[in-house]
RODO-2510 file (C-alpha; in nm, 4 decimals, decimal comma):
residues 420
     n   res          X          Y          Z
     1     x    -1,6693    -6,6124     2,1227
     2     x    -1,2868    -6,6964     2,1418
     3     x    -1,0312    -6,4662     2,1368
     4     x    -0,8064    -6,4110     1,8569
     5     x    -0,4956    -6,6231     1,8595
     6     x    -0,2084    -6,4105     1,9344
     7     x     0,1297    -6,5065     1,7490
     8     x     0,5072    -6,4363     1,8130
     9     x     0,6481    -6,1336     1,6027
    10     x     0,9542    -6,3519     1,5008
    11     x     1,0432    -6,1061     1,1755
    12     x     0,9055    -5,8735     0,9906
    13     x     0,9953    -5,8295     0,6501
    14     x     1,1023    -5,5085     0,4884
    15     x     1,0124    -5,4149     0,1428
    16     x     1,2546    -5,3601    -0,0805
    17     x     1,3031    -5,0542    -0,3446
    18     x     1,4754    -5,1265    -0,5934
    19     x     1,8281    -4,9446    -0,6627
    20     x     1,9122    -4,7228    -0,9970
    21     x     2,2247    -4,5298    -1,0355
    22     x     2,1766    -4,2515    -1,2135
    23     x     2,5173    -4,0912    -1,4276
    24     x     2,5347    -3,8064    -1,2712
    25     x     2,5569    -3,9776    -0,9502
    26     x     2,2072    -3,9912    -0,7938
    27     x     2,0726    -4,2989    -0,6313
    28     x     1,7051    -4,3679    -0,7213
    29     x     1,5235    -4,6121    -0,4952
    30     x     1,1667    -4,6912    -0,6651
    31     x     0,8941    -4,8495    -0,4323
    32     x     0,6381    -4,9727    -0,6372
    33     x     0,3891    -5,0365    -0,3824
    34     x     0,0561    -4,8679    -0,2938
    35     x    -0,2763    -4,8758    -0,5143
    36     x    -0,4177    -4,5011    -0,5100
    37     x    -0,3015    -4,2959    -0,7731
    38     x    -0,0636    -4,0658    -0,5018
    39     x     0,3066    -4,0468    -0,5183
    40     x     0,5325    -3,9544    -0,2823
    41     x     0,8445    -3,8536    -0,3921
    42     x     1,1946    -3,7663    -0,1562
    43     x     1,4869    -3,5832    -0,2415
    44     x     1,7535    -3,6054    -0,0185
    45     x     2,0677    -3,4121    -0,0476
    46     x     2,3988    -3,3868     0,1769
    47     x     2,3330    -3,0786     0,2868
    48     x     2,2579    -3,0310     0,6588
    49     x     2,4286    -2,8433     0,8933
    50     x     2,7948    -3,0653     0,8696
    51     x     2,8730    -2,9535     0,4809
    52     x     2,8109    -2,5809     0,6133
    53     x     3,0922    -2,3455     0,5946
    54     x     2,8915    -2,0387     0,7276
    55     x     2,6523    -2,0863     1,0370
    56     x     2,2548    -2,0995     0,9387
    57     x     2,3496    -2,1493     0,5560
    58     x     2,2242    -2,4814     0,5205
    59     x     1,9134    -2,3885     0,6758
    60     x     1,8500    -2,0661     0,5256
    61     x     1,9302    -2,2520     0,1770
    62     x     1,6766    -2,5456     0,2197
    63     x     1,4164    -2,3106     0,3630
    64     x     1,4648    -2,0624     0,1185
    65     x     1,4039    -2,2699    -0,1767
    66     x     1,0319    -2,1660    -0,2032
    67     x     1,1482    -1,7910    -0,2142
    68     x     1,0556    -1,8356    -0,5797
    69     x     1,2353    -1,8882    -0,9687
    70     x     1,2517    -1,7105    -1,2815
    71     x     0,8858    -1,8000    -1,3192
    72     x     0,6783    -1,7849    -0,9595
    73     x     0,7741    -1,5662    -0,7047
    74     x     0,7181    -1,7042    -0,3042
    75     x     0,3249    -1,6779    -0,2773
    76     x     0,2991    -1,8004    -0,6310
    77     x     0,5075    -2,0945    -0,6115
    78     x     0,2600    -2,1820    -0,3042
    79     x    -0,0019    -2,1529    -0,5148
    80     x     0,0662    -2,3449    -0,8013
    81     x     0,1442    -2,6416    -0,5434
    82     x    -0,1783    -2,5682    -0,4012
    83     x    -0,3690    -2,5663    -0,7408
    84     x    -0,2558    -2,9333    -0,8161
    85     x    -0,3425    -3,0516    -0,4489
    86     x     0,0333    -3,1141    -0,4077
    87     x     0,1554    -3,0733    -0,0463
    88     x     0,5270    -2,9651    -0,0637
    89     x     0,7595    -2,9993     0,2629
    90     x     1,1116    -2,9238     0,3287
    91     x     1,2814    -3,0686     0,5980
    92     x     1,6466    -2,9797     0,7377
    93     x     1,8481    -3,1132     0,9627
    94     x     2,2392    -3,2108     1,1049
    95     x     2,3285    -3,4123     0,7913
    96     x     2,0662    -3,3828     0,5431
    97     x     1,7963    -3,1677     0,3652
    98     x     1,5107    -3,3370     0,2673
    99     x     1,2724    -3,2089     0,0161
   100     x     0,9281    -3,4244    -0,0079
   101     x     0,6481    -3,3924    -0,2480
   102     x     0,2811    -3,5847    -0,1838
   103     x     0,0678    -3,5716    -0,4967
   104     x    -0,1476    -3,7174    -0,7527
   105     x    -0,0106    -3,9325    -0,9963
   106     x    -0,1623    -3,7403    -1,2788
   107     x     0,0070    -3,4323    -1,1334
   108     x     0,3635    -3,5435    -1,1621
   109     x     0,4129    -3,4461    -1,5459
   110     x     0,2973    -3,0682    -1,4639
   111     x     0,4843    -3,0400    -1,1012
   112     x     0,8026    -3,1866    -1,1727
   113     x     0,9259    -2,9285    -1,4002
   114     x     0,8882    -2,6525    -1,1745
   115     x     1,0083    -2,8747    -0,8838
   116     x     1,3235    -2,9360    -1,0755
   117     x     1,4081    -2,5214    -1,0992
   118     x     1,2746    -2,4615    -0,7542
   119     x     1,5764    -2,6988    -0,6789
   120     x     1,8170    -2,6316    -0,9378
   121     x     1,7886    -2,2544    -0,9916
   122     x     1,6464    -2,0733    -0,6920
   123     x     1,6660    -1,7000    -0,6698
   124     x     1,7229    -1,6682    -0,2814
   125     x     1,5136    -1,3493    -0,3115
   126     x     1,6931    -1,0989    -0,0835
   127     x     1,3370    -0,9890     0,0451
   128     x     1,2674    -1,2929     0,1625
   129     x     1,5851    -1,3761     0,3320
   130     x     1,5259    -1,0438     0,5099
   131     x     1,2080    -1,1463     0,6105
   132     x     1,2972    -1,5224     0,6869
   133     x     1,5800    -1,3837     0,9304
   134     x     1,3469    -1,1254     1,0839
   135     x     1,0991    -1,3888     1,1877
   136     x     1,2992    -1,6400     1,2916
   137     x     1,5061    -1,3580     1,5508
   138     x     1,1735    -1,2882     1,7037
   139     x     1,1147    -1,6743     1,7300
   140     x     1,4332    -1,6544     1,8529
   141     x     1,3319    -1,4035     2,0994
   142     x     1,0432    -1,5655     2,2325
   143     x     1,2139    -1,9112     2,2618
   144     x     1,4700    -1,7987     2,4344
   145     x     1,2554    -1,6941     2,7727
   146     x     1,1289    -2,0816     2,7651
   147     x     1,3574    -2,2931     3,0119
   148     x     1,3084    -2,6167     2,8231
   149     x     1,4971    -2,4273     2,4961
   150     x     1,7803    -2,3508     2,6869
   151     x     1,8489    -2,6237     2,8982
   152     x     1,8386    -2,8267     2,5498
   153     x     2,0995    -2,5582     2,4225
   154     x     2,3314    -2,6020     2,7423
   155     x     2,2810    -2,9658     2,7204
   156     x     2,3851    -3,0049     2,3672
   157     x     2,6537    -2,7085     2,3154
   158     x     2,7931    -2,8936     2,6357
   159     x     2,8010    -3,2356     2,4436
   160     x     2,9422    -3,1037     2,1106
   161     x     3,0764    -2,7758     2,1542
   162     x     2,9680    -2,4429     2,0685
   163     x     3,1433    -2,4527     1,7068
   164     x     3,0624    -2,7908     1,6343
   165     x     2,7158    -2,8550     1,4002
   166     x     2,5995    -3,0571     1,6410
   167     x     2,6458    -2,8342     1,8887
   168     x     2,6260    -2,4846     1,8077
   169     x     2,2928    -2,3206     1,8664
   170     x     2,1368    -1,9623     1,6692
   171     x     2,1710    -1,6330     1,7824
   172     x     2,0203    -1,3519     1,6819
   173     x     2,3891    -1,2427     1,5189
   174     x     2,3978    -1,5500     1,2971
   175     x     2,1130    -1,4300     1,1038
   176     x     2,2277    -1,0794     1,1183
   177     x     2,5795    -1,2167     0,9334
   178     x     2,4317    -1,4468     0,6443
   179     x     2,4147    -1,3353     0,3167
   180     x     2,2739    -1,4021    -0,0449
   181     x     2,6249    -1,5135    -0,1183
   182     x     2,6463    -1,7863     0,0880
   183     x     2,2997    -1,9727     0,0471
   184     x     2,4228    -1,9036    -0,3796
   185     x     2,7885    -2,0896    -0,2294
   186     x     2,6125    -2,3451    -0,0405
   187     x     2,3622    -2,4467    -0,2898
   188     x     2,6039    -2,5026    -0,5657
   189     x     2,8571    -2,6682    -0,3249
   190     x     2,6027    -2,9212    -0,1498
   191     x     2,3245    -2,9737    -0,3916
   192     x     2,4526    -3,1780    -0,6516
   193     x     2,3972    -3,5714    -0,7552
   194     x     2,6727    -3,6811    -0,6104
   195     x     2,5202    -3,6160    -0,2154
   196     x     2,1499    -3,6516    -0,3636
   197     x     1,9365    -3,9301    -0,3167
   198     x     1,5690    -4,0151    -0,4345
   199     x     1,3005    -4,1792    -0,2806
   200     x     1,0063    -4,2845    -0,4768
   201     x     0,6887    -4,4119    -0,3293
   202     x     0,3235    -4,4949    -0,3868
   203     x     0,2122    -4,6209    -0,7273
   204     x     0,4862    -4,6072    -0,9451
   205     x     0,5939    -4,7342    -1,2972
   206     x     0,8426    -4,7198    -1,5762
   207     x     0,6824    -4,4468    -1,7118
   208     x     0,7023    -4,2635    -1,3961
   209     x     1,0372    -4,3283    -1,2952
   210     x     1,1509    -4,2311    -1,6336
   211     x     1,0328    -3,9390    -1,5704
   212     x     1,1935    -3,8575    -1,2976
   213     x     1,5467    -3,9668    -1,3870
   214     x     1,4982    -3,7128    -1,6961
   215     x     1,4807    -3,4748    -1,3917
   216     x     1,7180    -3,5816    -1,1781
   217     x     1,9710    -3,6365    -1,4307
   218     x     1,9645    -3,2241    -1,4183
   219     x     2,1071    -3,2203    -1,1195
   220     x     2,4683    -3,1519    -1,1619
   221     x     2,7005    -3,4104    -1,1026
   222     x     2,9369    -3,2446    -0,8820
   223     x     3,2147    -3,2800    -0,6453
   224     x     3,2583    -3,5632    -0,3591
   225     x     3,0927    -3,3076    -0,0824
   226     x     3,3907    -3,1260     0,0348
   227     x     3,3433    -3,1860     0,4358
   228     x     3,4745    -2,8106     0,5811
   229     x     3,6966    -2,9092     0,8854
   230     x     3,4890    -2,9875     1,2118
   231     x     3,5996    -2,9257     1,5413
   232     x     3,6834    -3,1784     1,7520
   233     x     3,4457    -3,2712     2,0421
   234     x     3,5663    -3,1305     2,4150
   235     x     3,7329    -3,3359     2,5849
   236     x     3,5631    -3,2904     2,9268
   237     x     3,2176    -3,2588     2,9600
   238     x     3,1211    -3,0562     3,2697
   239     x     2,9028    -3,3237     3,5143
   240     x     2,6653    -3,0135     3,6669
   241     x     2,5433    -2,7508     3,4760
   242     x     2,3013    -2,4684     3,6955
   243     x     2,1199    -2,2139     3,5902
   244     x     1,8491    -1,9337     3,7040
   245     x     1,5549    -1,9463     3,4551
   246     x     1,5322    -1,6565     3,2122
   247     x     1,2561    -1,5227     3,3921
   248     x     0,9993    -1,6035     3,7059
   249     x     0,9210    -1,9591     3,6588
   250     x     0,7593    -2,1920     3,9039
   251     x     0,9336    -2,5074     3,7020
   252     x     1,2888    -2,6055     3,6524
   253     x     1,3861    -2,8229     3,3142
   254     x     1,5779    -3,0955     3,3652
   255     x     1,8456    -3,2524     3,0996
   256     x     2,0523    -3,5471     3,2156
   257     x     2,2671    -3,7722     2,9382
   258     x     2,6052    -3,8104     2,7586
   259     x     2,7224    -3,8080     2,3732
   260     x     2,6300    -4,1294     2,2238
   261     x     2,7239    -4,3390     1,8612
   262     x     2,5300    -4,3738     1,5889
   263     x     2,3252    -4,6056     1,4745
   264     x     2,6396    -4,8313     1,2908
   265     x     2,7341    -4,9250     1,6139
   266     x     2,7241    -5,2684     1,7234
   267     x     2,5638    -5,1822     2,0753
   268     x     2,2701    -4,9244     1,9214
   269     x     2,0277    -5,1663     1,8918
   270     x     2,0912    -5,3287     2,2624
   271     x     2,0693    -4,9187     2,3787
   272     x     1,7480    -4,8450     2,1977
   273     x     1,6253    -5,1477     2,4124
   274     x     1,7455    -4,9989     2,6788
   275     x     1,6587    -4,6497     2,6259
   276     x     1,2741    -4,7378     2,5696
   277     x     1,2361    -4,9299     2,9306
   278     x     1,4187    -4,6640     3,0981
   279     x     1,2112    -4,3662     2,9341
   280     x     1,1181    -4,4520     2,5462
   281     x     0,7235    -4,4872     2,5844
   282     x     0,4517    -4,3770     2,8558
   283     x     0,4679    -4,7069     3,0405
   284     x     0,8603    -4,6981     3,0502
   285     x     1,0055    -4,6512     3,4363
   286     x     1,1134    -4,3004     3,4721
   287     x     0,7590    -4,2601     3,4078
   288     x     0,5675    -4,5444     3,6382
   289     x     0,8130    -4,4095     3,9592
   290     x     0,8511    -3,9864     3,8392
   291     x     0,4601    -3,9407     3,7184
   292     x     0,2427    -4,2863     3,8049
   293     x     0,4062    -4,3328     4,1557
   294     x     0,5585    -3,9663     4,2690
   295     x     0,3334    -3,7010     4,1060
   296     x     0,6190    -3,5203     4,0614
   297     x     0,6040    -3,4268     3,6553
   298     x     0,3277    -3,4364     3,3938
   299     x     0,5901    -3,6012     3,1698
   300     x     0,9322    -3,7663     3,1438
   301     x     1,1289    -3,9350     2,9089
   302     x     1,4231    -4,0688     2,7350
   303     x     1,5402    -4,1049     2,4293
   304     x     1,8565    -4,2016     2,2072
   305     x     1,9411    -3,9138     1,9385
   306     x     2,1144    -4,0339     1,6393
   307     x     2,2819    -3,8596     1,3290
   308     x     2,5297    -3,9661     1,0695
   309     x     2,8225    -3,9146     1,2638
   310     x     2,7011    -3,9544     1,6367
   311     x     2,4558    -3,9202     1,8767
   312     x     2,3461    -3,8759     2,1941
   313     x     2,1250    -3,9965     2,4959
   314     x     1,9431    -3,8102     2,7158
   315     x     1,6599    -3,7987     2,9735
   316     x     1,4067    -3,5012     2,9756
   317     x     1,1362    -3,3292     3,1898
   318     x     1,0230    -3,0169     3,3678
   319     x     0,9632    -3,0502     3,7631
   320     x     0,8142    -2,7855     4,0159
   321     x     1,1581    -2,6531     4,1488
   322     x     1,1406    -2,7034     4,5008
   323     x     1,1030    -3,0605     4,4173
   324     x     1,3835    -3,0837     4,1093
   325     x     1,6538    -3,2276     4,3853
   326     x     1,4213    -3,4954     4,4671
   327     x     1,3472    -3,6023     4,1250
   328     x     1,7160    -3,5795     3,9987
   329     x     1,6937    -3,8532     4,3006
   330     x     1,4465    -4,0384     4,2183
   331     x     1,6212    -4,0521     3,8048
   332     x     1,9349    -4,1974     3,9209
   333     x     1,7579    -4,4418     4,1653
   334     x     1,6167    -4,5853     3,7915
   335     x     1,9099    -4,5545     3,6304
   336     x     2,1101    -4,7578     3,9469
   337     x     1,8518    -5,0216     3,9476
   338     x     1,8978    -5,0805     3,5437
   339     x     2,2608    -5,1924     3,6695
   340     x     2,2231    -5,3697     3,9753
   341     x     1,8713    -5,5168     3,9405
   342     x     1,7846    -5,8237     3,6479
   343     x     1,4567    -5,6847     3,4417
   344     x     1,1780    -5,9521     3,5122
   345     x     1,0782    -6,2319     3,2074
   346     x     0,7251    -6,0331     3,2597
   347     x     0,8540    -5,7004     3,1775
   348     x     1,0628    -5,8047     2,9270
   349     x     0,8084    -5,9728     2,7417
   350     x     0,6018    -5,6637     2,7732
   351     x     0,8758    -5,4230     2,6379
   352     x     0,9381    -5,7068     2,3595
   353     x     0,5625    -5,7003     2,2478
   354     x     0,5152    -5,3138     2,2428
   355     x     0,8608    -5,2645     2,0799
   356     x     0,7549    -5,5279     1,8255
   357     x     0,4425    -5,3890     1,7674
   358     x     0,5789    -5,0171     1,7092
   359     x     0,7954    -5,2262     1,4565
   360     x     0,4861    -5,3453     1,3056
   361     x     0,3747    -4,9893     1,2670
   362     x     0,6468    -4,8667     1,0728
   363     x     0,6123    -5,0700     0,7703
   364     x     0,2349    -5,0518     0,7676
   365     x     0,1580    -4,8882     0,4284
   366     x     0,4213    -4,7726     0,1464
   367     x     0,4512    -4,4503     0,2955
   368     x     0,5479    -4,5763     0,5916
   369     x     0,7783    -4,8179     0,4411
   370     x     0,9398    -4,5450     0,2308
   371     x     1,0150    -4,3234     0,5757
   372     x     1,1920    -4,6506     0,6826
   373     x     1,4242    -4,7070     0,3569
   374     x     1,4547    -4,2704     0,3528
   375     x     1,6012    -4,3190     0,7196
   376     x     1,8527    -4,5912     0,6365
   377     x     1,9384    -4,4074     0,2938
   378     x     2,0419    -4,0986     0,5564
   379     x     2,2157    -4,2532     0,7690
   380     x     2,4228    -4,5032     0,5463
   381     x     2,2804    -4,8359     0,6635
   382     x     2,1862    -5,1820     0,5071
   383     x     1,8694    -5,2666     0,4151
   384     x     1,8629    -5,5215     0,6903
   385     x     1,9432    -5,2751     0,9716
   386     x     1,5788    -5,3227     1,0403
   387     x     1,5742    -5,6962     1,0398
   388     x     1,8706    -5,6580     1,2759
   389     x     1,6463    -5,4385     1,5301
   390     x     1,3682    -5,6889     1,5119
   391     x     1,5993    -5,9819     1,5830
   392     x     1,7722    -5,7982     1,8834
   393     x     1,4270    -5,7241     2,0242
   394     x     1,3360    -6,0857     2,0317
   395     x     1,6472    -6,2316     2,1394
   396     x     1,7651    -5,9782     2,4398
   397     x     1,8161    -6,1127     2,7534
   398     x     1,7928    -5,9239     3,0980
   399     x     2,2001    -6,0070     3,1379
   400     x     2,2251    -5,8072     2,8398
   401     x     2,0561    -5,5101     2,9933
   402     x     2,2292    -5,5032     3,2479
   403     x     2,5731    -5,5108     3,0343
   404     x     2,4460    -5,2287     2,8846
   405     x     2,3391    -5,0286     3,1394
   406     x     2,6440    -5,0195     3,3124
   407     x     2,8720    -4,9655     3,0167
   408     x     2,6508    -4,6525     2,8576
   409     x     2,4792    -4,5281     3,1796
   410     x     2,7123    -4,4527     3,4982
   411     x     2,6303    -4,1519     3,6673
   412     x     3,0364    -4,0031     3,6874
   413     x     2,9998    -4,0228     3,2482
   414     x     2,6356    -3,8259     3,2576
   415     x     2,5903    -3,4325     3,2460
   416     x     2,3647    -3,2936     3,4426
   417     x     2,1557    -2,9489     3,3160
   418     x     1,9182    -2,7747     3,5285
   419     x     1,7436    -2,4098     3,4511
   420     x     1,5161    -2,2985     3,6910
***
């Protein structure tokens, strides 16, 4: 038997949705692709942690959308999703809040109403904000003795600030201050068609998507999202960061990186290239030399954090602490060698193939596809962002790298965190 002929990624074409403007402001991107009788359907509203003017309220407001309406309270709201086989999920993060419904097409008629008021006219039952809060300060609690969770909190309140969204982390006094009142302020400030978006995926049609604009064109129109006034990022970033682990601990968690761009930046795509043969996969080189070669962690990577308005890079792993010296060592040994040293045409093509095929991945199956056009919709990119990554990937060159690597990745711009 021969082997399979094995062909040169040279593109990979993205699917297109196509784009509907809705009066009130909402952008509805239809996917008609798919051949089982599911949906998936994506709201997306500007309403992450950046359009908060209270700390916690934009994710006490998303969460706290399934505390019930008029009709349903909490458990019954579950319930009824669970009836129709609908699987309901509500995501929220820096920018966004994203609110995504699986189901089956003959479902949509019956769900979407009570969808609709779960989104427009939630109670914010004052029961279950008690009991939200209570929960998430024992979380809190327990998180809080893990040295992983706080060097991650030192690492990024470092980076951003401790005011900033991006950088501010909970405490059990931010839950203890939110109110009722501001998830009501929030929600009528942020969740409006003007900063709403809608992502529809699986077996469509006209009849379907009519359907959902008579939903979404519910949504009130709104304001341009009033943007409360950040705070700037510090100016100096503290190099060396110690400190003891919260309790006995045999294992010290290591944090090493600097505040980034986003993804609109002309270098990202060189970076992510970067980023995943320094740490971005299990065959990168911090983990051949740190795991394959040294024994010295079970894991270690890196990776390149993006959000609307910035980002960040950093490299991440837990170490036995009488060895965490060594492997700081042994990190910026990798991270000198991306400088000084040209990558080989062998690894290269290796990191080429497997970023390719990961590529691949992504845009195998409309649900997959939609995650991709969702992510772009966040972030405010083209459609061809993707194309752009693809193209990057292929063309490289180990000069480049080493451009890179030197202009992102000098020890003096790097902070270093250590607990434990």
């Amino acid at each position: 038997m021969k082997a399979p002929i094995i062909n040169p990624v040279s593109s990979i074409p993205l699917q297109l949705p196509e784009i509907h403007i809705l009066e009130n402001g909402v952008t509805l991107y239809d996917l008609r692709l798919g051949s089982q009788e599911i949906l998936k359907i994506e709201w997306l509203f500007d309403a992450g942690r950046w359009y908060e003017t209270k700390q916690l309220a934009a994710r006490l407001t998303a969460q706290l959308l399934k505390s019930g309406i008029a009709k349903y309270n909490a458990d019954e709201l579950a319930d009824f999703y669970d009836f129709y086989g609908a699987k309901l999920k509500i995501y929220d993060d820096f920018d966004n809040v994203c609110i995504r419904l699986y189901c089956l097409t003959k479902h949509l008629s019956t769900l979407l109403p009570i969808l609709s008021e779960m989104l427009l006219e939630p109670v914010f039952d004052e029961r279950e904000i008690e009991q939200f809060c209570s929960r998430n300060k024992q979380t809190l609690k327990l998180e809080l003795q893990k040295n992983d969770v706080l060097a991650y909190r030192i690492f990024t309140e470092l980076l951003f600030g401790s005011q900033h969204p991006y950088g501010y982390n909970s405490i059990p006094e931010f839950y203890d201050n939110i109110r009722r009142d501001d998830l009501i302020s929030h929600h009528k400030r942020c969740y409006t068609g003007n900063g709403c978006k809608i992502i529809v995926s699986g077996k469509t049609s006209d009849g379907i998507l009519k359907l959902i604009e008579h939903y979404a064109l519910q949504i009130p129109s709104g304001q341009e999202n009033l943007i409360p006034e950040i705070p700037a990022f510090p100016s100096e970033i503290p190099f060396i960061f110690r400190q003891e682990a919260a309790k006995t601990s045999a294992q010290a968690s290591l944090r090493i990186g600097c505040r980034m761009f986003d993804k609109k930046d002309p270098d990202f795509s060189s970076f992510y290239f970067v980023n995943t043969l320094l740490g971005g996969y299990f065959g990168a080189r911090l983990m051949q030399n740190l795991r394959e070669d040294k024994g010295y962690t079970y894991s270690i990577y890196s990776s390149m954090e993006t959000m609307r308005h910035g980002g960040y890079f950093y490299i991440y792993t837990d170490v036995n602490t009488d060895i965490k010296e060594a492997a700081l060592a042994e990190i910026y040994h990798e991270l000198k060698r991306l400088q000084e040293e040209p990558v080989g045409e062998e690894e290269m093509s290796m990191l080429r193939n497997y970023s390719l095929g990961m590529f691949l991945n992504t845009v195998d199956g409309v649900f997959n596809v939609s995650s991709v056009i969702r992510e772009l919709a966040e972030e405010g990119l083209p459609f061809d962002f993707f194309e752009e990554m693809v193209e990057k990937t292929n063309n490289i060159t180990a000069e480049e790298v080493m451009v890179i690597a030197n202009k992102y990745l000098n020890r003096e711009n790097l902070c270093e965190v250590v607990v434990g």
